[in-house]
C-alpha positions in Angstrom: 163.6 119.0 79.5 164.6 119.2 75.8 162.1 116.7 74.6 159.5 118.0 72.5 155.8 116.5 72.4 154.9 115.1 68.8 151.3 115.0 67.4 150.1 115.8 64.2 148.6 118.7 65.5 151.5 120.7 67.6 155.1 120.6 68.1 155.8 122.5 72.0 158.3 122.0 74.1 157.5 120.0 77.4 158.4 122.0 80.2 156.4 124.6 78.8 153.5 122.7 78.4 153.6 121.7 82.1 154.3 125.0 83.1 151.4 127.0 81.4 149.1 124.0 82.2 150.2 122.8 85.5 151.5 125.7 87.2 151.2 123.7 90.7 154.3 121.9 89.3 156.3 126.0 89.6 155.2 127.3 92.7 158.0 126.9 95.1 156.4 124.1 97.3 156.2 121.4 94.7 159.0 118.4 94.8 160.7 117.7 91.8 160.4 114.2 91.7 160.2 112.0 88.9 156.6 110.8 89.8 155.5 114.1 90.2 157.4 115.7 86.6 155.4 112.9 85.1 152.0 114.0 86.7 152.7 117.4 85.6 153.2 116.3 82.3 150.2 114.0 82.0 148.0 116.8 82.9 149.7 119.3 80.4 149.6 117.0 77.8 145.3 116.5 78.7 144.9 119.9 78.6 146.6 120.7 75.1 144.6 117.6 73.6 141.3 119.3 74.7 142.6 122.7 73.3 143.2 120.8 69.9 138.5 120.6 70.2 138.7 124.3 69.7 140.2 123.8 66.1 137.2 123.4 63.9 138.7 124.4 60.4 142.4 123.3 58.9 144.7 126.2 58.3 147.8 126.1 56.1 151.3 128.0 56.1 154.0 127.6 53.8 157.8 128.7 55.2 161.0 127.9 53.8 162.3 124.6 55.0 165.3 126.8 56.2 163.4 128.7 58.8 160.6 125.9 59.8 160.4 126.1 63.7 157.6 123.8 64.9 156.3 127.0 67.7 156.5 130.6 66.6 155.9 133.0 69.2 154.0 136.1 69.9 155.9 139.1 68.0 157.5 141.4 70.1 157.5 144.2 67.5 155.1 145.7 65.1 155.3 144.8 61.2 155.7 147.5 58.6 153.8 146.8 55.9 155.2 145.7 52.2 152.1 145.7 49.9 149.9 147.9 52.0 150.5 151.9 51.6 151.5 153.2 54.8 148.1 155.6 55.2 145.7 152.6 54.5 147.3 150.3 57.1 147.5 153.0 60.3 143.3 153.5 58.8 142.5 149.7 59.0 144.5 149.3 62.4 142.5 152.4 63.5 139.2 151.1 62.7 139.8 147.4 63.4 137.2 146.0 65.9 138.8 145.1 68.8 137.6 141.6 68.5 139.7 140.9 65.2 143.9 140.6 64.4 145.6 143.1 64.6 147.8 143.0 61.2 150.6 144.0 62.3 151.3 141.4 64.5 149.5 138.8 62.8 150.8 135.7 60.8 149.1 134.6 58.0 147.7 131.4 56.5 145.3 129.7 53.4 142.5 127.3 53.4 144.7 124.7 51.4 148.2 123.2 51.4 147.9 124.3 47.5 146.9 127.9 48.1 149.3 128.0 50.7 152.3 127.4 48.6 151.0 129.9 46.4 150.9 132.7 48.4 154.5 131.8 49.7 156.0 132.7 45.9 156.5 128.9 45.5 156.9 127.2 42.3 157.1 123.9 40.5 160.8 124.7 40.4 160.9 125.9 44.1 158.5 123.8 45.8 161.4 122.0 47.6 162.6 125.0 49.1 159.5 124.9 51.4 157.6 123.1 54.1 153.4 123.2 54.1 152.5 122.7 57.5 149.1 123.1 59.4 148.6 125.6 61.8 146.9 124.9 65.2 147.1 127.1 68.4 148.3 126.6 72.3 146.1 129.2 74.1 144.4 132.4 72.7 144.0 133.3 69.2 141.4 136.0 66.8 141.2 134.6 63.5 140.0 136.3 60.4 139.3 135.7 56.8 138.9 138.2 53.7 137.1 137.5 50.1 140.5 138.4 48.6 143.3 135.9 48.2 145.6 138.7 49.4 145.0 142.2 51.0 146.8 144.1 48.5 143.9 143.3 46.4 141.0 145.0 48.7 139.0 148.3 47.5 140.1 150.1 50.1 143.8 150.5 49.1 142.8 152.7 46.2 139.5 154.0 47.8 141.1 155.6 51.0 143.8 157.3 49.6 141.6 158.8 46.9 138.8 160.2 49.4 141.5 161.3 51.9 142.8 163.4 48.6 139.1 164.8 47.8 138.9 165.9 51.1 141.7 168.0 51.2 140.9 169.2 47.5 143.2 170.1 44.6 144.8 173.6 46.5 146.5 171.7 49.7 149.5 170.1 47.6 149.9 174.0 47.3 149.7 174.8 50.7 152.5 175.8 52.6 154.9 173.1 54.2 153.8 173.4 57.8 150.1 173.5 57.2 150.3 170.3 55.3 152.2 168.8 58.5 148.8 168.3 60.6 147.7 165.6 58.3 151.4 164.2 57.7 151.0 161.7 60.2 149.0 159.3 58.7 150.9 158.7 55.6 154.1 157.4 58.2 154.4 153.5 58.9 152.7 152.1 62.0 151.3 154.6 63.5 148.9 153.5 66.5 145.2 154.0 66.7 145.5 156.8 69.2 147.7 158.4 66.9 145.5 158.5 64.3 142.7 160.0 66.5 145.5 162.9 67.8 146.3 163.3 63.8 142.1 163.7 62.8 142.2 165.8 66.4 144.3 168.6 64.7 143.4 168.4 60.8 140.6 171.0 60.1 137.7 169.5 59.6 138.6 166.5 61.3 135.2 164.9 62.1 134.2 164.9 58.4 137.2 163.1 57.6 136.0 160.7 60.3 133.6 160.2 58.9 134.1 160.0 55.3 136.9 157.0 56.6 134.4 155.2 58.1 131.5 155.3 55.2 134.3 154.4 53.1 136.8 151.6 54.5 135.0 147.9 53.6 137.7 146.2 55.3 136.8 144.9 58.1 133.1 145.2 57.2 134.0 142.6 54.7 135.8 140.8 56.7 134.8 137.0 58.6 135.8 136.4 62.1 136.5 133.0 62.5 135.8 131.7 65.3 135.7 127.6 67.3 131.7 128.0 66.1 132.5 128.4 62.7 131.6 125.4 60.7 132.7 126.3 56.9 134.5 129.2 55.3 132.3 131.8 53.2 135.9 132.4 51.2 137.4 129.3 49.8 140.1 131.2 48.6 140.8 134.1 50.7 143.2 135.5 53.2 143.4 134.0 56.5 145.4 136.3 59.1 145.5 135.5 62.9 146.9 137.1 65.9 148.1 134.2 68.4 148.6 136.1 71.6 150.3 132.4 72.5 152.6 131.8 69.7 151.0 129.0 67.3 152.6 125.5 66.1 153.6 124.5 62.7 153.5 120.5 62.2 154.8 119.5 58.5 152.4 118.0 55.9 153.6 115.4 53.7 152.9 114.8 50.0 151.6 118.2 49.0 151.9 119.2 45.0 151.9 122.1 43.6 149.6 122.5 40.3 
């Protein structure tokens, strides 16, 4: 039951393949017999080779070779962002399309071993520390790609904060404490979309606000979805992110440099 499935494309764990792909083999009537564990696994192991047609473009992740697991699954928690001020992060998961990642659940990746090693911090001195794998996916995945080769870098995380601040104009900092509170909310971490729409709900002027947000955020205007249709990139260097309501599969790749 331990044995795990090698391809160059995925590394999953048998019995699970079986059991998402041949659930006939799990529903209480089925024997247990060796002819018919290998029938269940032969199907599985059909099924996740046409799932591998779905993958048109190669996607890279670097991890340290000390945490390299071949299947990471879904997170069961929500990510507080590190390079992303709190109040520009609840506004992109607020306005995100429903159709793209969410980023706070989302793993990310690069269009090249090289560029992956890159944005993992790796160096020429490091580059044995950590393991360039590709990325491929068992089941259902939203992919998206940004111009920037990181989203610390996008317009908005200097544009939003400042309109938010024209909005409220230069006498609220000298407002009193509890009727600064309405629009507090937005500058906490992870914050959920309905949250955002109670917070804009109470704040005076609310719907210009709206609306100013919306005018102004580029994010995921600028953004590509990426979907099994897509043929190239339009960013050769930029951001991948991806929200693999499955988990997703690291396999290693061999013989990659850093310049």
């Amino acid at each position: 039951m331990g044995k795990i499935l090698r391809r160059k494309w995925a590394l999953y764990p048998i019995e699970d393949l079986v059991r998402r792909n041949c659930p006939e083999m799990y529903d209480g009537t089925a024997q247990t017999s060796k002819d018919k564990w290998q029938l269940g696994y032969h199907q599985a192991h059909v099924n996740i080779l046409k799932l591998k047609e779905k993958i048109m473009l190669p996607l890279y992740r670097a991890v340290r070779s000390a945490e390299m697991s071949g299947f990471v699954a879904y997170p069961t928690s929500r990510r507080v962002p590190r390079n992303v001020p709190y109040v520009v992060d609840n506004l992109w998961e607020w306005l995100r399309p429903k159709e793209f990642p969410s980023r706070r659940v989302a793993a990310y990746a690069s269009p090249s071993p090289e560029l992956a090693l890159a944005c993992a911090g790796a160096t020429a001195a490091t580059r044995n520390e950590f393991a360039v794998t590709t990325v491929t996916f068992p089941g259902q995945v939203k992919i998206a790609q940004l111009r920037q080769k990181d989203a610390r870098d996008h317009p908005d995380l200097k544009e939003l904060p400042r309109a938010i601040l024209e909005f409220l104009g230069n006498n609220w900092v000298s407002q009193a404490y509890r009727s600064r509170l309405d629009i507090a909310p937005l500058f906490l971490p992870v914050i959920s979309s309905d949250e955002v729409a109670e917070t804009m709900n109470r704040i005076p002027g609310g719907d210009e606000l709206r609306e100013t947000i919306g005018i102004v955020s580029r994010f995921w205007k600028d953004a590509r979805l990426l979907t099994a249709s897509v043929e190239h990139l339009d960013f050769l260097e930029g951001e991948i992110f991806f929200e693999a309501l499955d988990g997703y599969c690291l396999t290693p790749v061999s013989d990659i440099q850093t310049t």
